[in-house]
C-alpha positions in Angstrom: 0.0 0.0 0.0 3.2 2.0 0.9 4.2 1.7 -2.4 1.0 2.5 -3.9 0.7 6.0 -2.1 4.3 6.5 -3.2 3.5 6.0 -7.1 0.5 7.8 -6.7 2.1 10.6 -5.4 5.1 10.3 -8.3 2.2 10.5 -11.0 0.4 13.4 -9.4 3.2 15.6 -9.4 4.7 14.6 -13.1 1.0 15.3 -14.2 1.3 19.2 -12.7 4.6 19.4 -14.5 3.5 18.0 -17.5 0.3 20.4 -16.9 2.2 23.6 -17.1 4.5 22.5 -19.9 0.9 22.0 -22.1 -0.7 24.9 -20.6 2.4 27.1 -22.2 2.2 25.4 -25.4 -1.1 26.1 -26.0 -2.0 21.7 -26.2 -5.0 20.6 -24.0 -4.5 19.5 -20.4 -6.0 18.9 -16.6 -7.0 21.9 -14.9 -4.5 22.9 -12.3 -6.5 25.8 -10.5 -5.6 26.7 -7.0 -8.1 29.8 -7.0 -11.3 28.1 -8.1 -11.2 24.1 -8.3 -14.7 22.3 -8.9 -15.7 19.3 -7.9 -18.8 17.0 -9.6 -21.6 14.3 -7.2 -21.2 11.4 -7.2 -17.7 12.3 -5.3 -15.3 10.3 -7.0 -13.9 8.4 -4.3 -12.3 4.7 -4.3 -15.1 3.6 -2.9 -14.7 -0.7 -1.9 -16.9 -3.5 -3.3 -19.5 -4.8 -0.3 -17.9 -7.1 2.1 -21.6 -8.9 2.5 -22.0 -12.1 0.2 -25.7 -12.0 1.1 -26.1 -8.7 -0.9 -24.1 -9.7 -4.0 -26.9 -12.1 -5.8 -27.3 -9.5 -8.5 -23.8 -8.9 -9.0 -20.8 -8.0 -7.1 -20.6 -4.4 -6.6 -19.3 -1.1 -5.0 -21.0 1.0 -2.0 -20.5 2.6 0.5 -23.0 5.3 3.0 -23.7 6.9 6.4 -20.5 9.1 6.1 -19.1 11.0 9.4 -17.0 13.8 8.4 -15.0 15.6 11.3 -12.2 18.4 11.4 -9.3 17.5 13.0 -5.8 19.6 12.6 -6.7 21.5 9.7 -7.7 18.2 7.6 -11.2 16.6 7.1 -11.5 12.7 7.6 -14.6 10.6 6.4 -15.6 7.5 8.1 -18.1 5.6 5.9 -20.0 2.3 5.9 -17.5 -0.9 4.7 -14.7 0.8 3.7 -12.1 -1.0 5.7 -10.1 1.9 6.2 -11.0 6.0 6.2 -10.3 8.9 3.5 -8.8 12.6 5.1 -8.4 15.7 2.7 -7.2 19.1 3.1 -9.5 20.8 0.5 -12.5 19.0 -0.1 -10.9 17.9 -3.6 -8.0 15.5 -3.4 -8.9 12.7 -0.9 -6.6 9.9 0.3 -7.3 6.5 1.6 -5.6 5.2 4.7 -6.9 1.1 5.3 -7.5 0.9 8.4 -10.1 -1.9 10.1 -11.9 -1.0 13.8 -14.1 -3.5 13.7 -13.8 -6.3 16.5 -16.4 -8.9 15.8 -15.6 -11.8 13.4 -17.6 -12.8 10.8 -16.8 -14.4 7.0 -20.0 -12.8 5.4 -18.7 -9.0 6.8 -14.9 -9.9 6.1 -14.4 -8.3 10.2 -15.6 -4.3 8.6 -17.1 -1.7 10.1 -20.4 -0.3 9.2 -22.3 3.3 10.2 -19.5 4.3 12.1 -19.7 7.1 14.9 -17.0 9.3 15.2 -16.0 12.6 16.4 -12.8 14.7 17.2 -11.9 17.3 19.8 -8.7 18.9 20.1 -6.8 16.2 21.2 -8.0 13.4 18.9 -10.4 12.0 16.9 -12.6 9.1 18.2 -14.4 5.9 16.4 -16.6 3.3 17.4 -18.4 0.4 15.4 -22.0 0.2 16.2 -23.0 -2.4 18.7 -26.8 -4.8 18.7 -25.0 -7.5 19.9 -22.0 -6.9 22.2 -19.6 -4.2 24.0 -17.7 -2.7 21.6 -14.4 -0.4 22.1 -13.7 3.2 20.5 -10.3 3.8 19.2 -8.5 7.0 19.2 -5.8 9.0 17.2 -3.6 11.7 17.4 -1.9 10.9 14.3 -4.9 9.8 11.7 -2.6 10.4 8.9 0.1 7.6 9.9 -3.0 5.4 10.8 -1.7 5.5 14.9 -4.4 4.0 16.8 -5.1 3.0 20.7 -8.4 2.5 22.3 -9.6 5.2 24.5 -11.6 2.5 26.1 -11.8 -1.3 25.9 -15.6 -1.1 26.3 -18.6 0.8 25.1 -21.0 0.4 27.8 -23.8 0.6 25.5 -25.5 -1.4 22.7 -26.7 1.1 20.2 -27.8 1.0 16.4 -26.9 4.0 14.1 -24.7 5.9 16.9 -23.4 9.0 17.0 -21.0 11.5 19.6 -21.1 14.9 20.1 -18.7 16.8 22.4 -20.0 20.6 23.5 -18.0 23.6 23.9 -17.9 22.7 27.5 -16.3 19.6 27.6 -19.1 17.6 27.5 -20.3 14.1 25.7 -23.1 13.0 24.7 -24.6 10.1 22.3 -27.0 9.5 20.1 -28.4 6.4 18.3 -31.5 5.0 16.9 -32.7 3.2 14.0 -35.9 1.3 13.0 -39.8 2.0 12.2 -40.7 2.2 16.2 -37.9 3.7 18.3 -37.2 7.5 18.2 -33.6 8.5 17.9 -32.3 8.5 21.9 -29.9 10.2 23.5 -27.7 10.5 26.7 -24.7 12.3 28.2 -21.7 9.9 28.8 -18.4 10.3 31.0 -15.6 12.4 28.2 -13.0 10.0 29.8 -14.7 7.0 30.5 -17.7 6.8 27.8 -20.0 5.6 31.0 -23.9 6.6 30.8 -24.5 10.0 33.1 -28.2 9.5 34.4 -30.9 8.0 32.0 -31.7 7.9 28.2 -34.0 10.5 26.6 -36.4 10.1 23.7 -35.4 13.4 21.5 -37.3 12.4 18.0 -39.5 10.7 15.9 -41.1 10.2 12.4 -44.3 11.6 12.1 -45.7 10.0 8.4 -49.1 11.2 9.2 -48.1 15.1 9.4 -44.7 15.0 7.0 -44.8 13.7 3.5 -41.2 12.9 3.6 -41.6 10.6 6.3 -43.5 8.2 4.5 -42.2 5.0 3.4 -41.6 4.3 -0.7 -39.5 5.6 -3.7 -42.1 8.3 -4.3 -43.6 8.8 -0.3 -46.5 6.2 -1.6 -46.3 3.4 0.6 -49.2 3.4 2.8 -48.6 -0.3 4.3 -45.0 -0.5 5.4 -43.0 1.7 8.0 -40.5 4.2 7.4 -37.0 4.0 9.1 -35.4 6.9 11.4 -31.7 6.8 11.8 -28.4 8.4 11.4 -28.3 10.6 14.1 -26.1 13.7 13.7 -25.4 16.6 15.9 -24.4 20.2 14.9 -23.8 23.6 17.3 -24.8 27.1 15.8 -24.9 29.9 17.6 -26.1 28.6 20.9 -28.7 26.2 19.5 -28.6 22.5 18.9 -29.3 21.0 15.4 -30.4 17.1 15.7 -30.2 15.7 12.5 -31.9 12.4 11.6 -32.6 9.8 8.3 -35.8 9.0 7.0 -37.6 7.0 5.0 -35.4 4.0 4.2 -31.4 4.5 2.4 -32.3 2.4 -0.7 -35.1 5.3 -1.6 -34.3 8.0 -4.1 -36.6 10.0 -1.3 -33.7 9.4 1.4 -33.0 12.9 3.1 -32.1 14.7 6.1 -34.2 15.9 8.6 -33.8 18.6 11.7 -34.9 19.6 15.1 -33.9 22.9 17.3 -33.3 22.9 21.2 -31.3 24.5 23.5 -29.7 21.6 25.2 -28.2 18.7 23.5 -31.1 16.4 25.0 -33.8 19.0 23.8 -36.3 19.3 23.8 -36.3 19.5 20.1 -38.7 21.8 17.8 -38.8 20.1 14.0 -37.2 23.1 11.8 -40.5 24.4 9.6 -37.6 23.8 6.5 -37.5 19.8 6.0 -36.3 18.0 5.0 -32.8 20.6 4.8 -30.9 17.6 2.5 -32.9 16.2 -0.1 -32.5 15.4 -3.9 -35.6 14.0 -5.3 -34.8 14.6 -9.0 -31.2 14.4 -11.2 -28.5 12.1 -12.5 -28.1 10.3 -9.2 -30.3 10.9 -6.0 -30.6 10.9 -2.6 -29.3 13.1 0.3 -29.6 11.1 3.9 -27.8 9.8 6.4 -25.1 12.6 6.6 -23.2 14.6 8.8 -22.5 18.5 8.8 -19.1 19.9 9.0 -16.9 23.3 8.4 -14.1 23.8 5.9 -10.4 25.5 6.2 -12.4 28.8 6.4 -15.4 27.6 8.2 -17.3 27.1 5.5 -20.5 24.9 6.0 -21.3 21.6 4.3 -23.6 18.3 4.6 -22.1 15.0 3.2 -24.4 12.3 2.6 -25.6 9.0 0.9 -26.8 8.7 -2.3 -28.4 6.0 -3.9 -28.0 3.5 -7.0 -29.7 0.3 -5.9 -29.5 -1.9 -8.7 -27.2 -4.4 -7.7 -29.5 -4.5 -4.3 -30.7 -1.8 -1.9 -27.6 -0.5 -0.8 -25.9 -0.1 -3.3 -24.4 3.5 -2.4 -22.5 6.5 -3.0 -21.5 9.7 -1.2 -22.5 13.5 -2.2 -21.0 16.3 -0.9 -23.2 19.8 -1.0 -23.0 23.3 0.0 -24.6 24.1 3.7 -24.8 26.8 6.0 -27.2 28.6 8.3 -29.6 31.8 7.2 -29.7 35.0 9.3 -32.9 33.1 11.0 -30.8 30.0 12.2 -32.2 27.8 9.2 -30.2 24.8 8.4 -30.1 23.9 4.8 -28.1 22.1 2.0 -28.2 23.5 -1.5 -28.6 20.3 -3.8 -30.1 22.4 -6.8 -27.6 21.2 -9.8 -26.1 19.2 -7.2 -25.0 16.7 -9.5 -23.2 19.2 -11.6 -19.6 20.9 -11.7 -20.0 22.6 -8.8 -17.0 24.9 -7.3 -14.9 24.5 -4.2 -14.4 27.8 -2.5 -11.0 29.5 -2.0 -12.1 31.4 1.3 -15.1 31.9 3.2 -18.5 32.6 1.5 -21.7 33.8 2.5 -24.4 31.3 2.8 -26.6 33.4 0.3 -23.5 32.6 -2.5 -24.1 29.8 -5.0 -21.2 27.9 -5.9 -22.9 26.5 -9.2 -20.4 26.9 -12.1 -23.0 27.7 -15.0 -21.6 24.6 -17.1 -24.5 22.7 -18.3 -25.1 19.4 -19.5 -24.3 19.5 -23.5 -25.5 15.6 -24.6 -28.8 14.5 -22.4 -30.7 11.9 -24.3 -28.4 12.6 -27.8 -26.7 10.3 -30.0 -24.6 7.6 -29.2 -22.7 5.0 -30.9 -20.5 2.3 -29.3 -17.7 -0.5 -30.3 -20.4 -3.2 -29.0 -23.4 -3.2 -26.5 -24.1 -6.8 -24.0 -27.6 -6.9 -24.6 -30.9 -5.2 -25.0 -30.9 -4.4 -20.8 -27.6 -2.2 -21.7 -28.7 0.1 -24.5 -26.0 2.4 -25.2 -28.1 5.6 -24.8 -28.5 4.3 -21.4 -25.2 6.1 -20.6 -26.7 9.5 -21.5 -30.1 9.3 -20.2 -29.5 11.0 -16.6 -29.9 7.7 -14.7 -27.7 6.4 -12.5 -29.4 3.4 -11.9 -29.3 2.7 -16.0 -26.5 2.0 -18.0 -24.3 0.7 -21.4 -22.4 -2.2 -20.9 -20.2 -3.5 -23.6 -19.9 -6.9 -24.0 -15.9 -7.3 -22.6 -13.8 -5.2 -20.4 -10.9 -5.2 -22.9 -8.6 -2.4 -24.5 -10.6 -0.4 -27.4 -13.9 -0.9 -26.4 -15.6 2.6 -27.0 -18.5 4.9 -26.7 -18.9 8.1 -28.5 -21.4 10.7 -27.7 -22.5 13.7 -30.4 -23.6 17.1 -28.9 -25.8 18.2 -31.9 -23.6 20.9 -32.8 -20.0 22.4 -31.5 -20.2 23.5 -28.0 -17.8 25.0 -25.6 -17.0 22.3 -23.4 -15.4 22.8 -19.5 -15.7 19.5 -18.1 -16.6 15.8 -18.5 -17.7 13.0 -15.8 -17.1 9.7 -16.6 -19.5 7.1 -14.0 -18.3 3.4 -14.5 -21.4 0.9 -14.2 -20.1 -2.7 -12.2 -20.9 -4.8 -14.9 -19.8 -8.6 -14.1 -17.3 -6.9 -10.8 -15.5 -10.2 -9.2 -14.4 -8.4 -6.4 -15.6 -8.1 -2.7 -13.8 -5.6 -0.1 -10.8 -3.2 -0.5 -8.4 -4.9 -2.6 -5.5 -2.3 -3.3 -4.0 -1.2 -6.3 -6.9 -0.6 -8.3 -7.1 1.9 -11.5 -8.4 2.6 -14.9 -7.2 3.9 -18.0 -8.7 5.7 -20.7 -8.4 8.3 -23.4 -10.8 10.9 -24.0 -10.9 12.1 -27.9 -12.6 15.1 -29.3 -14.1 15.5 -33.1 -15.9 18.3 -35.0 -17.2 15.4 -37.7 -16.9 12.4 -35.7 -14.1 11.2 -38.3 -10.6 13.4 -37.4 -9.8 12.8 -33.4 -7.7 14.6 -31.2 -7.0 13.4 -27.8 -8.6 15.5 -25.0 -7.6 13.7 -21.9 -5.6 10.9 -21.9 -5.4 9.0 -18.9 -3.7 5.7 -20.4 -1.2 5.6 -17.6 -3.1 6.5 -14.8 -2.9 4.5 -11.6 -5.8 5.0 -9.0 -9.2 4.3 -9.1 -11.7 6.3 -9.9 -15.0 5.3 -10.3 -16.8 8.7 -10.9 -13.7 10.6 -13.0 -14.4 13.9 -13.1 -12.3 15.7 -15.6 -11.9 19.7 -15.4 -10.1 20.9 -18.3 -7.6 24.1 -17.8 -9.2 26.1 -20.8 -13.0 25.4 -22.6 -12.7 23.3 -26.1 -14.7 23.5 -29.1 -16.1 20.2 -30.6 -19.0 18.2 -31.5 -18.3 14.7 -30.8 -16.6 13.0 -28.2 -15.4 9.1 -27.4 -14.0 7.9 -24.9 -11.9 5.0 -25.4 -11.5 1.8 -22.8 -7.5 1.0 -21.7 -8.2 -0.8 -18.5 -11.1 -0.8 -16.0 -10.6 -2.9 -12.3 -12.5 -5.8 -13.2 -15.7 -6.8 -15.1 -17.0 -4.7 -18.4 -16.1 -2.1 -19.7 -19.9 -0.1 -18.5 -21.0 3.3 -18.2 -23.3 4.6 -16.3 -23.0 8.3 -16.9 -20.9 10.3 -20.0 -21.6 13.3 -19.1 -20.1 16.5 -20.8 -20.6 20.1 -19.3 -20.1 23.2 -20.7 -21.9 26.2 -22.6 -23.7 25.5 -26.0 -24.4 28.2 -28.8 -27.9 28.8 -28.7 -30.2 31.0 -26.8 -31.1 30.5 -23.3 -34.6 29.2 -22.8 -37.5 31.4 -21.8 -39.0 31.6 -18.4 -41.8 28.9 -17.9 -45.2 30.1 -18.6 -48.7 28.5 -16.2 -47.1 27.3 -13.7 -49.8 26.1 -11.1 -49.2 23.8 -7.7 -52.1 22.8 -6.9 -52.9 20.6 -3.2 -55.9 19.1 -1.9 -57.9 18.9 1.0 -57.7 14.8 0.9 -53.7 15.1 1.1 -52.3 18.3 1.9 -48.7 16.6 2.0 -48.4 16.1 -1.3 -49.0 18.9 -4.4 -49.3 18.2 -8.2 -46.9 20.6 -10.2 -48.0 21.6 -13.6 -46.2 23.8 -16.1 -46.4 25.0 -20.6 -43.1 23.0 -21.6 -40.4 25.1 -22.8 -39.5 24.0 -26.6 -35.3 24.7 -26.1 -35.6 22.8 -22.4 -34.1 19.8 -21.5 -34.8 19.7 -18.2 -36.5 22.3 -14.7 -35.5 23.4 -11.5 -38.3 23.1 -9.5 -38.0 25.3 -6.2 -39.8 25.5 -2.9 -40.0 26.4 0.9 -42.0 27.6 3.6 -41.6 31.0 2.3 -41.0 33.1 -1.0 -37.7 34.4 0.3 -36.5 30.6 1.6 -36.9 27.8 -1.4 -34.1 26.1 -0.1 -35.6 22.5 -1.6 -34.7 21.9 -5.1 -36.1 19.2 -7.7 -34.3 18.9 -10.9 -36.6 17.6 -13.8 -35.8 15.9 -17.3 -38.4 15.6 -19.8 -41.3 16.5 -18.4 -43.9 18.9 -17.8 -45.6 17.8 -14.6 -44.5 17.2 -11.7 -46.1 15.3 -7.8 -44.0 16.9 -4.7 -45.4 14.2 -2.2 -42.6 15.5 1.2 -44.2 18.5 2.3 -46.1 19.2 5.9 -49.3 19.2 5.8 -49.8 21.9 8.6 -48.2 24.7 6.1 -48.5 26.5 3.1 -45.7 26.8 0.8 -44.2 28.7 -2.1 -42.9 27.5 -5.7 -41.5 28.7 -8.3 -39.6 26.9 -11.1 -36.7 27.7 -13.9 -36.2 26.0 -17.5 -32.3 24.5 -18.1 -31.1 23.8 -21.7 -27.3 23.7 -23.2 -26.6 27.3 -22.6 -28.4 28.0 -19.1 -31.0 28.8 -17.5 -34.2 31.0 -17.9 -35.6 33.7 -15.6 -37.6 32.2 -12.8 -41.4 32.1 -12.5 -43.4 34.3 -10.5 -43.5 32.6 -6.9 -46.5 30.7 -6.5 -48.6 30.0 -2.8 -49.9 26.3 -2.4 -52.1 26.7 0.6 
């Protein structure tokens, strides 16, 4: 692994030499921006393959969920579900692996890994535990995360718990949280800072409530009347003297998995639900999902939320990580801005103020347009499944060998800034964290699909990266682009997502015209959307809150003209308005509308 780290290292800094040299001569090459790097969900992390035979009848497959991010010593560290180890970063962009295992129970289905880990860090160190239903359980503690030093803090947690969390106050002191199922609220109590030992009794602090909130209900789309929803993932954040309690709901293999709130004044509440839920959601878009996450601060304090996101297609949870933009109003509103969360999205370079969007502008140049490939597996892996916004669709060639290609045509030369590349597990024969792990492409542009020039080539790259996300140091012009299979991990050669961003030529759409929520007296949780299509739109930005100055919640849209938001309270009114997206931007927004 040693080795590894060294050769990645080695590659990394030849590429920024070899970077400048291009940059001078005028040739194509990685961005190398210090002042304004972007970043594109899902994050493009190494994530493992699951560790759990039982979830592997549909095909062996990568995951992972339930991050906990925490500062410590100017670098943030991710703890996530199976990873056998845990990634730091000191920018948000670049994020290294160190394998590391703290789980204590054996068991050949698991392969001895951790999974919804709770961790948290203090001045002195940061702290993880594995979650416990069945036995005691110690946390470990580092001073040195970097060099992978561990000891245990204690030999013991006194407590079984499901889904737990820490929190350590400004005063010293601890407390826990953990919870999850359909009938227990998320609990909490204060416990010992040195010992980890319960101080005085449990409290009950929240619970779902599917008969008020429409994004507590159970289902893909809130519909599911029959079964129970799930609470979990506790997560605590301070602000300003108040206490945030974050929690899960409905179920993590739901496109409708978000983040919810409550406000108290203690850390054991009691706890007001904040008018704005769920604060992390993404209902709509390329991949979705926002739950299970944890909020944290940047180098310059800078908020965030880090969640799961879902794929489900090789079984429920079958996962990913997103990383958004965060922060607290002048009211002492949490949110999470997922609108074009799924797009090139910049990384700041300082502190911002939570009313700034850090949306780049680059749109997506080839939704649902031509493709042509070197050979497909079968009708269930249609090549324009790699260009139809759908993570949970996608090509598949029939092997994973050299030259196997797939070649996207923008409808005309565009200005192009940036290109994601999301690789499918087709046929995948691995389970765990093997090391050494990489793939190799070359990217080629065309202004008549016949004369190629290579745009990226990443033939002699050696890490892994699942969800490549390509910045380039200047915009291109061209019309066609292919990218061309060197070496892929294991299995096919399968993409999920080839997705170029960047400005087209055209005009930018109008503003949508009738645009009517409309909500019911029967079910005043849910509200049917309804708008004239736009004729040059590809897609809408549906936005809403509890008032017209706070749409914080954000559904992107392809293809349609209708649209059923089935999360809302049914206590409230609320406030929409929507925007039209096409190849050069976006249009004015609608006048804000009141659903009562």
């Amino acid at each position: 692994m040693a080795k590894l780290e060294r050769s990645h290292r080695n590659f990394w800094s030849a590429l920024k030499i070899l970077s400048l040299i291009l940059i001078c001569s005028g040739k194509l090459s990685l961005a190398q921006n210090s002042n304004r790097k972007t970043y594109c969900n899902p994050m493009n992390l190494d994530y493992g393959y699951t560790p759990l035979k039982i979830f592997t009848k549909l095909g062996k497959h990568r995951t992972t969920a339930d991050p906990s991010v925490v500062r410590f010593k100017g670098s943030n560290y991710i703890f996530s579900t199976n990873q056998q180890g845990y990634w730091w970063s000191d920018d948000l962009a670049q994020w290294k692996f160190v394998t590391r295992s703290f789980a204590v129970t054996f068991n050949p289905e698991i392969k001895n890994d951790i999974c919804c880990p709770a961790v948290f860090a203090d001045e002195k160190a940061i702290y993880v535990m594995e979650p416990s239903d069945s036995g005691y359980k110690p946390v470990w503690m580092s001073e040195d995360p970097k060099s992978n030093k561990w000891k245990k803090a204690v030999e013991a947690f006194p407590m079984f718990n499901g889904d737990p969390s820490f929190f350590k106050d400004e005063d010293g002191r601890l407390y826990f949280y953990s919870g999850t199922g359909n009938t227990e609220p998320i609990k909490g109590i204060e416990i010992d800072s040195r010992t980890f030992v319960a101080k005085g009794k449990s409290k009950d602090l929240v619970k779902l409530e599917p008969s008020r909130y429409g994004w507590h209900r159970f289902g893909e789309n809130f519909d599911d009347i029959i079964l129970q929803p799930f609470i979990e993932g506790a997560w605590m954040t301070k602000w300003k003297g108040k206490y945030y309690l974050q929690y899960a709901a409905p179920a993590t293999e739901f496109s409708t998995y978000s983040d919810g709130v409550a406000i108290g004044d203690h850390p054991l509440g009691p706890f007001t639900p904040q008018l704005h839920n769920p604060f992390s959601s993404k209902f709509g878009g390329f991949a979705r999902g926002a739950g299970h996450g944890s909020t944290f601060q940047d180098h310059w304090n800078n908020w965030w939320h880090m969640s799961s996101m879902v794929v489900a297609v090789k079984n429920n949870y079958e996962r990913r990580l997103g990383l958004w933009p965060a922060g607290f109003d002048n009211e002492g509103i949490l949110f999470a801005n997922t609108a074009f969360g799924d797009y090139p999205t910049y990384l700041p370079s300082g502190p911002i103020d939570y009313k700034q969007k850090l949306f780049t502008g680059w749109m997506l140049l080839n939704y649902n347009k031509p493709v042509q490939v070197s050979s497909t597996l079968g009708s269930a892996y249609s090549p324009n499944f790699a260009v139809d916004e759908n993570i949970k669709t996608y090509w598949s060639a029939k092997t994973g060998q050299a030259r196997e290609w797939i070649q996207t045509d923008l409808g005309e030369k565009s200005s192009i800034y940036a290109i994601q590349i999301n690789y499918a597990d087709q046929d995948a024969e691995f389970e765990g964290k093997p090391s050494g792990l990489f793939h190799q492409y070359v990217l080629y542009g065309s202004h008549d699909g016949k004369k190629w020039k290579v745009l990226v080539d990443k033939s002699r790259n050696d890490t892994d990266v699942p969800h490549d996300y390509i910045e380039l140091a200047k915009p291109v012009e061209f019309r066609f682009l292919k990218l061309e299979n060197i070496h892929i991990p294991t299995g096919k050669f399968a993409i999920s997502g080839f997705r170029v961003f960047g400005k087209g030529h055209g005009s930018l759409p109008e503003a949508v015209k009738h645009f009517q929520p409309l909500r019911t007296k029967v079910d005043r949780k849910s509200a049917w959307l309804k708008w004239q299509a736009v004729d040059n739109a590809y897609a809408y930005n549906i936005y809403y809150g509890v008032s017209p100055d706070k749409l914080y919640t954000s559904i992107m849209v392809y293809g349609g003209n209708e649209y059923f938001v089935k999360s809302l309270d049914q206590t409230i009114p609320y406030y929409f308005t929507i925007e039209a997206i096409n190849e050069q931007g976006v249009s004015p927004m609608s006048p804000v509308m009141k659903a009562d």
